[in-house]
Z-matrix of the N, CA and C atoms (Angstrom, degrees):
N
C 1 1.454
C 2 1.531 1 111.65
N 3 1.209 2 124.89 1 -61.31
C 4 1.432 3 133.11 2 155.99
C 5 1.742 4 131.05 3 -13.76
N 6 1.334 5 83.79 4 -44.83
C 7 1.334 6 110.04 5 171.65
C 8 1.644 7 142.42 6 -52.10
N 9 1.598 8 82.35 7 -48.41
C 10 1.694 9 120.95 8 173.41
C 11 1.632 10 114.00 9 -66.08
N 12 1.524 11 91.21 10 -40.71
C 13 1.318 12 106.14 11 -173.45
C 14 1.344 13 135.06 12 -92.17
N 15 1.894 14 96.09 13 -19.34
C 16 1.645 15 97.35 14 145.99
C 17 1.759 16 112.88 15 -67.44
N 18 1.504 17 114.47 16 -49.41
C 19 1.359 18 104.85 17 -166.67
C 20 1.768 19 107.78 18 -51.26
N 21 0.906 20 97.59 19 -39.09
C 22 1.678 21 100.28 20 -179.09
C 23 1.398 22 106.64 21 -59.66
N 24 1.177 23 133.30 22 -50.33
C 25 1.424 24 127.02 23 156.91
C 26 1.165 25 127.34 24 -36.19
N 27 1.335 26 112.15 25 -77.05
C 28 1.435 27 110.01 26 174.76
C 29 1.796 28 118.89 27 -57.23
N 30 1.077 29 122.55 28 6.50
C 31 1.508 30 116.06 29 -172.06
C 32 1.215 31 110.65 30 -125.83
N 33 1.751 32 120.30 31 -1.98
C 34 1.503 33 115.02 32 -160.31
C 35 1.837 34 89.05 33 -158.61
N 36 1.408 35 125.78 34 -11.35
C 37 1.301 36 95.68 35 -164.48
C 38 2.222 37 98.39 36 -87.78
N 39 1.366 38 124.69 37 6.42
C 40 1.391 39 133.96 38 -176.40
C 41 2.065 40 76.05 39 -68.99
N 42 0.880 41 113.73 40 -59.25
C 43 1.546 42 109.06 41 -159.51
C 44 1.301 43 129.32 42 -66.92
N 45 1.388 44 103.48 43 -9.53
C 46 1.377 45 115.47 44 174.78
C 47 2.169 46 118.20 45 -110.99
N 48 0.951 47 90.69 46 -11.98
C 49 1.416 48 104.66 47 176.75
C 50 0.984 49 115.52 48 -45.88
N 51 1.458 50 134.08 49 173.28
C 52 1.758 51 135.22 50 174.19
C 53 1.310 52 80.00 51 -161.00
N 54 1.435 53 99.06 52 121.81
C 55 1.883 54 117.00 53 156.52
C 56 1.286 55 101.75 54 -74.28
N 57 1.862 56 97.01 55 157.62
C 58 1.552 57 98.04 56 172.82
C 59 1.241 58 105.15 57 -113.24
N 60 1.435 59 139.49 58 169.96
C 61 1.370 60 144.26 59 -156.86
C 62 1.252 61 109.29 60 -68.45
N 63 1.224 62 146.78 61 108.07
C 64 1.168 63 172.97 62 -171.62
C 65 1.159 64 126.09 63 72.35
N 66 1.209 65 111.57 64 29.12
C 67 1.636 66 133.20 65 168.91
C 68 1.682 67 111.62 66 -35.05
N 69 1.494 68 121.02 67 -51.89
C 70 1.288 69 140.84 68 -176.93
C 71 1.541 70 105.10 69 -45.70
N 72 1.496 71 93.15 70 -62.43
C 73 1.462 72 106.00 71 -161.42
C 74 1.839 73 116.70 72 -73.94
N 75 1.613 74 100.40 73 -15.99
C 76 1.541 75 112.04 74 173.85
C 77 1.626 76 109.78 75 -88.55
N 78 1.455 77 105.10 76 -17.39
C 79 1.807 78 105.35 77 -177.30
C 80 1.957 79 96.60 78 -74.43
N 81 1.639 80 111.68 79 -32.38
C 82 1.382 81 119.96 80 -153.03
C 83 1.766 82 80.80 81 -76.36
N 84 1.546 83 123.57 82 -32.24
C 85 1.392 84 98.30 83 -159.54
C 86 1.407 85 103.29 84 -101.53
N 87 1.442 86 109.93 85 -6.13
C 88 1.472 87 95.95 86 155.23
C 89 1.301 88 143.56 87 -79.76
N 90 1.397 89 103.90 88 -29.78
C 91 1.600 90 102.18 89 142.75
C 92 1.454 91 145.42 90 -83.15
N 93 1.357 92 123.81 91 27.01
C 94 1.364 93 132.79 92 155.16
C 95 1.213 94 124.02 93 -95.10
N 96 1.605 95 115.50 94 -7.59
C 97 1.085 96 154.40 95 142.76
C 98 1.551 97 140.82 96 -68.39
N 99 1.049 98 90.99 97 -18.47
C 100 1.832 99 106.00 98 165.43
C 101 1.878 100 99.96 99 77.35
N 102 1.337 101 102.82 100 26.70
C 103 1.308 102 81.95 101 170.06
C 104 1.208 103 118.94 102 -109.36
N 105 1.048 104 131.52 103 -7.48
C 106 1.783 105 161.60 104 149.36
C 107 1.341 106 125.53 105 -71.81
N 108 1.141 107 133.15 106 116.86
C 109 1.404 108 138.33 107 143.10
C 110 1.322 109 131.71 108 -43.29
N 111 1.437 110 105.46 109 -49.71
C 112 1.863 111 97.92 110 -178.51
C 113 1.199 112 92.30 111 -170.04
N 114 1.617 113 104.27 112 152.38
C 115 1.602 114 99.61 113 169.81
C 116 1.445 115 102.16 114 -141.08
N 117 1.169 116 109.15 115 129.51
C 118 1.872 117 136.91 116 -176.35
C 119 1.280 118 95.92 117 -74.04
N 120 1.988 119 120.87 118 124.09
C 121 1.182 120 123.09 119 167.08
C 122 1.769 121 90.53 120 -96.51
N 123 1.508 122 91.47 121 148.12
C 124 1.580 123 103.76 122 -175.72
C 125 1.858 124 90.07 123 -126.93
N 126 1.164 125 113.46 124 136.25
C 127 1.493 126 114.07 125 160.47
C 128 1.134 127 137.57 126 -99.35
């Protein structure tokens, strides 16, 4: 059961999300900063 419900996570929760207002620009300064790996532009 657990199982399902990660896959369902990982495969559907990008589509349901809501950024919060300047989310973008705090992912950009966390990775110039090394605290981030990568950040996915979504349009």
């Amino acid at each position: 059961m657990w199982e399902e419900l990660l896959l369902d996570y990982m495969g559907e929760f990008s589509n349901h999300c809501i950024p919060f207002p300047g989310l973008l620009e705090m992912l950009r300064e966390l990775k110039e900063n090394r605290f981030c790996c990568k950040v996915k532009k979504y349009s």
